[in-house]
Every structure is written in structure tokens, then in C-alpha cells.
N, C-alpha and C positions, 0 to 999 in steps of 0.2 A: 802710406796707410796699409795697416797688415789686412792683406784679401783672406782668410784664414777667421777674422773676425765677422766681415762682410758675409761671410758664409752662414756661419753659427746663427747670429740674431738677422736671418734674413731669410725670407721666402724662396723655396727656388725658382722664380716668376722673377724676382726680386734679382736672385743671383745670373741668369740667366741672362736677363737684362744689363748686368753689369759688365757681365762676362764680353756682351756685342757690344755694346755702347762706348765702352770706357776705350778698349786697344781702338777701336775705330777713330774715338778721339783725340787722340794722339798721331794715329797715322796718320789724319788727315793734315794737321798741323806739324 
């Protein structure tokens, strides 16, 4: 998924969030 779009139509609350959440989820797994 292009992050680049997640940006655009996204809160930066929104992005922010994604920004922690996502690589966290991953490294964890």
C-alpha cells in the first residue's frame, strides 16, 4: 500500500498513528 496516499486523505493523528503502529507490527511478528 502506497504510504504517500495514507498521508494525503489522512489526519496527521491518523498518520501519526500509523506511522507507530504499523513498523511496530511488523517488528514484532
Amino acid at each position: 500500500l502506497p504510504k504517500g496516499s495514507s498521508i494525503e486523505f489522512g489526519t496527521p493523528s491518523t498518520v501519526r498513528f500509523l506511522y507507530v503502529a504499523w513498523p511496530a507490527n511488523w517488528q514484532s511478528l
